[in-house]
Structures are given as C-alpha cells and as structure tokens.
SESE-132347 format. One line per field, with one value per residue (C-alpha): x, y, z. Coordinates in steps of 0.1 Angstrom, whole numbers. Layout:
<sites>
xx = (X; ...);
yy = (Y; ...);
zz = (Z; ...);
</sites>
This chain:
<sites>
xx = (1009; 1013; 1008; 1032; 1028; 1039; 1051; 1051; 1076; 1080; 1103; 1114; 1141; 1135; 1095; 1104; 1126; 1095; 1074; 1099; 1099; 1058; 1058; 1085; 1060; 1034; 1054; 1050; 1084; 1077; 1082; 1083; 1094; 1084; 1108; 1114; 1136; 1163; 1171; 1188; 1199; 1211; 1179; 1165; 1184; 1184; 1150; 1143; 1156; 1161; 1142; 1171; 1166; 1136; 1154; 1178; 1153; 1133; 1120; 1126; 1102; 1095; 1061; 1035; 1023; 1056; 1055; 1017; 1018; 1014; 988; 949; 943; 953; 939; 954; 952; 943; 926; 916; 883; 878; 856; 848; 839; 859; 847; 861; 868; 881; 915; 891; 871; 896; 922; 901; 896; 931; 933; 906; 921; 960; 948; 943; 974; 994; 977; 991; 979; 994; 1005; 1015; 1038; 1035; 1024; 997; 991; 982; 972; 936; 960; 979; 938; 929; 951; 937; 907; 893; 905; 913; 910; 912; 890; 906; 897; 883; 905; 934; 929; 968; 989; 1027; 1030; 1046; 1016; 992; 1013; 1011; 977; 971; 1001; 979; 941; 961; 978; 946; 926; 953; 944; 907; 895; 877; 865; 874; 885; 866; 885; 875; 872; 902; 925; 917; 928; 963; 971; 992; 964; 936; 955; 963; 929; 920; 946; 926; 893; 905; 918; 890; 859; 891; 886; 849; 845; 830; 855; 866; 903; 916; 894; 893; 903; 869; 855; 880; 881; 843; 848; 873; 852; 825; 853; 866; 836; 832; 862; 866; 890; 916; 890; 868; 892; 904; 867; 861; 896; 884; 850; 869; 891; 861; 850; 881; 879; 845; 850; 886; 865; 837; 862);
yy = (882; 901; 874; 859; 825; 824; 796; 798; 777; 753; 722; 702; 731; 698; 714; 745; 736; 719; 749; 765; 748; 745; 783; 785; 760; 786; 819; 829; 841; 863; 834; 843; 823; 830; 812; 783; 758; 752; 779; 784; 746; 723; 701; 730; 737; 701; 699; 736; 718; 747; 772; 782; 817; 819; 802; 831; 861; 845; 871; 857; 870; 868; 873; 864; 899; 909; 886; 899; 932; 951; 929; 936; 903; 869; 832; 808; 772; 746; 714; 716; 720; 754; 758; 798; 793; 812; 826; 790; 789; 759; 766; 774; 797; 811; 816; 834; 859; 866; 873; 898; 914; 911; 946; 964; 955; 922; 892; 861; 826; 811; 777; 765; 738; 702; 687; 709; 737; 770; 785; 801; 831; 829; 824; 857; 875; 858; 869; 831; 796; 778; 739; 715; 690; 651; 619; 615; 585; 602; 639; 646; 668; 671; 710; 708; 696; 716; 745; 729; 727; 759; 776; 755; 774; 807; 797; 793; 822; 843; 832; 841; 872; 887; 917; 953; 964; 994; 1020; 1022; 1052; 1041; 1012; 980; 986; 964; 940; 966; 992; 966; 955; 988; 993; 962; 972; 999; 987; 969; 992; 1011; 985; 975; 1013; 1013; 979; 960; 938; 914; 924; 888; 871; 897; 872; 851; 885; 902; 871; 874; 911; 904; 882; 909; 931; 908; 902; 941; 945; 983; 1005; 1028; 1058; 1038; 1025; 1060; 1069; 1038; 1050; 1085; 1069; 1056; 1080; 1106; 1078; 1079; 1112; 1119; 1090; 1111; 1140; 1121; 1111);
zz = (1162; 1193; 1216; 1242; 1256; 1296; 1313; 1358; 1376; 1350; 1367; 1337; 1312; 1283; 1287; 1280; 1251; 1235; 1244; 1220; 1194; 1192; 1194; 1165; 1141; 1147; 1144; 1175; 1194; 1226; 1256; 1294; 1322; 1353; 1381; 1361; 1381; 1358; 1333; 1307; 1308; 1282; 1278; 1272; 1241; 1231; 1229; 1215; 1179; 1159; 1181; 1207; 1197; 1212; 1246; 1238; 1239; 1265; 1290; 1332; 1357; 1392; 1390; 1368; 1376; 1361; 1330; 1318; 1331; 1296; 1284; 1279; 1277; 1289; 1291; 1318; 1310; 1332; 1339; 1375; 1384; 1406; 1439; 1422; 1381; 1359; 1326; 1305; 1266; 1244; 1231; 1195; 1206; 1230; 1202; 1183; 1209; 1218; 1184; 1181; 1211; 1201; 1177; 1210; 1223; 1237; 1250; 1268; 1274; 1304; 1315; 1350; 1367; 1355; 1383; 1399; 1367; 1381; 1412; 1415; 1426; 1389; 1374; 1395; 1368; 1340; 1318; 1313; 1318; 1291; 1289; 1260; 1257; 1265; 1271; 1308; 1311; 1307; 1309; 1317; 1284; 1284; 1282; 1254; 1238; 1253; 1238; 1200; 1204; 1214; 1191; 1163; 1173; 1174; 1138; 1123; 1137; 1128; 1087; 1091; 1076; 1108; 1091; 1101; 1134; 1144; 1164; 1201; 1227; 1245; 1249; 1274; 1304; 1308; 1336; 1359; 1357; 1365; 1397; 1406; 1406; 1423; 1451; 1451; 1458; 1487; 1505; 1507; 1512; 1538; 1552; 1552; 1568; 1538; 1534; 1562; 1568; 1576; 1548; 1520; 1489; 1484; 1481; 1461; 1439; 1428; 1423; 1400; 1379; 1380; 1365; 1341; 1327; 1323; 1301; 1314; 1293; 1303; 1308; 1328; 1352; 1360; 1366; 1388; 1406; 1410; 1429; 1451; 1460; 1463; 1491; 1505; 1509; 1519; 1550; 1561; 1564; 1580; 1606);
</sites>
C-alpha cells in the first residue's frame, strides 16, 4: 500500500514508537514526522517492539506541507469540532477511499499533537477529516490507538476485491501543485480587490473546500492556473 501515515509535532517519542509498531501489524512502513519534540529517542525504540526499522527510515519534516507534498490524497484526523465543516469520513469509509485513491498515487492520513490534535491550518491541507467514533464520556484516544484503528480499516480495505481501476485522463493533482495553485488564487483575487488583504484566510479556507470537493486533476489545475494568469494579465494591461 502506498500510503504513509504522518504524525505533526508529536510531544511524547514513546507515541511515536507505538505509532510504529501499529503501522508494522498492518504492513504499512512509510512514517513522517513532522517537528516531533524528541526524536530519534530511546522510548521511542523501546516502545517500537520489533518495528525500529520503521523509526530508522522515518522521514523528518518541517512542514506538513513538506511531509504530504507528493500525495493526491490525504485525511487528517481529529476530534475537535470546527467553526468551518470539513468534508468528514469514519476511519471505514475513509480507509476505503485512501485505498481506492493509493492506485493514482500516495495518500496520507494525518495525526496531530496529543494535546490539542491538528490545527484548522494542518486540516486546510487535508482532503477530509477523519474521526472515530467514541464514547461521549470519554472521547480522548492515545495516538497510538487511533493509529491501530485506522492501520486496521486500511488492512481490511486493502483485502477487498474493489473491482477494476479504470484509467483516468490525467493524474490528481498532488498536494504541491494544489497549493501552488491556491497561492495562486490569492494573489490575484488579492490584485483585483476580491479578497480582503489583512483577512484573506476565512475566504481562502471555503475556497479550498470548494476545490477539494472538486477533486481537479493535473490538466485541470494548469487550466484553472492559466485563467488566472490571463486575469492577471488582462488587469496589468488595464492599468
């Protein structure tokens, strides 16, 4: 399975050890840190239990940005409730679709800090949220076991016969061209005054949902790129 499971600014290294060995019981291996706190660290290798080669060919990034950047799809997990709703999936349904997109190219479901999860900034990068369903008593999952449970989903939807994949026109578009594109877009509804300069993220944010749920490909982002640089264009010569 092409699919890489990210953790951001993860504080405990005995965490990410666990994260390791859930991924390990399910066959996954590709694991990205971004800016853990302590790393590589001996807890971390204690509690990895048989999986320290993933510890060892763990990727560390700066950025999530950096860590997803060649993916076409990604879930970010999270319990929070958001003020802006995010497309949401159950770690089921939501395994079964990185799957079906893993055959266009490499997907990622990531998990924030333990204390606060992920930042609607991280989520902004993200395709959907993904929660898993607790008790309302006491909502609150180690990430180890949020992993498991998710390393599990993606374990079985990997065994189901989906049928064929059908070829398509052109690849997704991947997490660096999408935010190219996004930069983009705001630089030039900055240019023609659509966009409030010193509050442009609400509005970006619900554009990117817009987009998300559009799914363009690689083709249809250049196009959307080309628009806007015609409009760039056309308002320079306005001017």
């Amino acid at each position: 399975m092409s699919i890489r499971i990210v953790l951001v600014g993860t504080t405990h290294p005995g965490n990410i050890g666990a994260v390791a060995r859930a991924m390990k019981n399910m066959g996954l291996s590709d694991l990205r840190l971004v800016n853990p706190k302590y790393f590589p660290h001996e807890d971390a290798t204690a509690r990895a239990s048989g999986a320290s080669d993933i510890l060892e060919r763990a990727v560390v990034t700066e950025t999530l940005a950096d860590a997803i950047t060649d993916c076409v799809y990604v879930a970010g997990a999270s319990a929070r409730s958001r003020s802006i709703n995010w497309p949401c999936m159950g770690p089921r349904d939501c395994a079964e679709r990185m799957i079906r997109e893993s055959a266009h190219g490499d997907v990622a479901c990531v998990f924030g800090p333990e204390k606060n999860g992920l930042h609607n900034d991280d989520l902004d990068l993200c395709h959907t949220l993904l929660t898993i369903p607790t008790d309302p008593g006491f909502s609150s999952l180690n990430i180890g076991m949020a992993v498991q449970v998710v390393t599990y989903e993606l374990r079985v939807a990997s065994m189901l016969d989906e049928g064929p994949v059908f070829e398509v026109e052109a690849p997704p578009a991947t997490s660096e061209e999408m935010e190219h594109f996004y930069e983009h877009l705001e630089n030039v509804l900055r240019d023609v005054r659509f966009l409030d300069p010193d509050n442009p993220r609400h509005l970006m944010r619900r554009l990117r949902r817009l987009f998300i749920r559009a799914r363009p490909d690689q083709n249809e982002v250049n196009i959307l790129r080309g628009i806007l640089t015609a409009v760039d264009r056309a308002r320079k010569d306005d001017d």
